[in-house]
N, C-alpha and C positions, 0 to 999 in steps of 0.2 A: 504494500500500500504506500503511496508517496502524497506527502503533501504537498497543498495549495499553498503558493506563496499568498503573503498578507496582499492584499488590496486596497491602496489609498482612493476609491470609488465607491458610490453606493452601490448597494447590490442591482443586479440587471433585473428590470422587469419589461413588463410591455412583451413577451416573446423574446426575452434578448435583446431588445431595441437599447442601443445605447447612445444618449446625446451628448451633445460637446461640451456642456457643462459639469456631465459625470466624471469629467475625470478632473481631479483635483487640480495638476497643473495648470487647467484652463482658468480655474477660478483662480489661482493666485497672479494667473497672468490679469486678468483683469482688472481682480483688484490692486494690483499696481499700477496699472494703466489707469486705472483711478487718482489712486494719491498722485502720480506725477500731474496726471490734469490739474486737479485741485491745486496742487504748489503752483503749478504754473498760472493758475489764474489768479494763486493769492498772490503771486509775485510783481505781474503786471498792474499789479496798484501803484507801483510806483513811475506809471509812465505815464499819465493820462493825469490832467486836469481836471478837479472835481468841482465843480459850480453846487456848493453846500450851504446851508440853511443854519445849522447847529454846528461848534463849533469841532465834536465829538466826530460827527462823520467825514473830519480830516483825516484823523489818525488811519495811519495806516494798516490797511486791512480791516479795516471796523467791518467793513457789510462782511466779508466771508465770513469773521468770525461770530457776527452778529447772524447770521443764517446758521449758521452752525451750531447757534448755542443755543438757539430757540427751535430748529428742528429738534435738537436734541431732549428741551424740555418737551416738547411736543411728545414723541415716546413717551417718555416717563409719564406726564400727562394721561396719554392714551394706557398708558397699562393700569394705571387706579383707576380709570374709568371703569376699565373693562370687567372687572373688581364689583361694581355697585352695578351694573348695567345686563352682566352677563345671564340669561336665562339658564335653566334646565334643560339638559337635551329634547327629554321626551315634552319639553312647554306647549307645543303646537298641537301634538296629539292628544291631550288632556279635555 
């Protein structure tokens, strides 16, 4: 009997059907193609002229990190929500 090497992938379902995303490489390709996007746009704040209102939306980098930190409340937000909000499975059939 010989074993299966580990697999860094979900298990095959669908008939075997395997997508591009199954296989974990891809996903760390992405998300690095992520973060460099992200740097790169937090970066280019310092190349552009900001016509601002308040004195705060100078600093640099405010809107990234200012979307970032209120997405992020936003989750945490949505998960107490989901907390007080969430029904019963069988709710509908009742």
């Amino acid at each position: 009997m010989t074993e299966t090497p580990p697999h860094d992938h979900a298990p095959e379902k669908d008939g075997g059907k395997r997508y591009w995303l199954d296989d974990m490489r891809n996903v760390h390709k992405v998300f690095w193609a992520l973060v460099i996007v992200c740097a790169l746009l937090f970066l280019s704040d310092a190349f552009y002229h900001k016509h601002v209102i308040f004195e705060f939306e100078n600093w640099f980098g405010f809107f990234g990190l200012f979307g970032f930190c209120v997405s992020f409340a936003l989750v945490l937000t949505a998960r107490e929500l989901r907390k007080i909000l969430m029904r019963d499975e069988d709710y509908y059939d009742r």
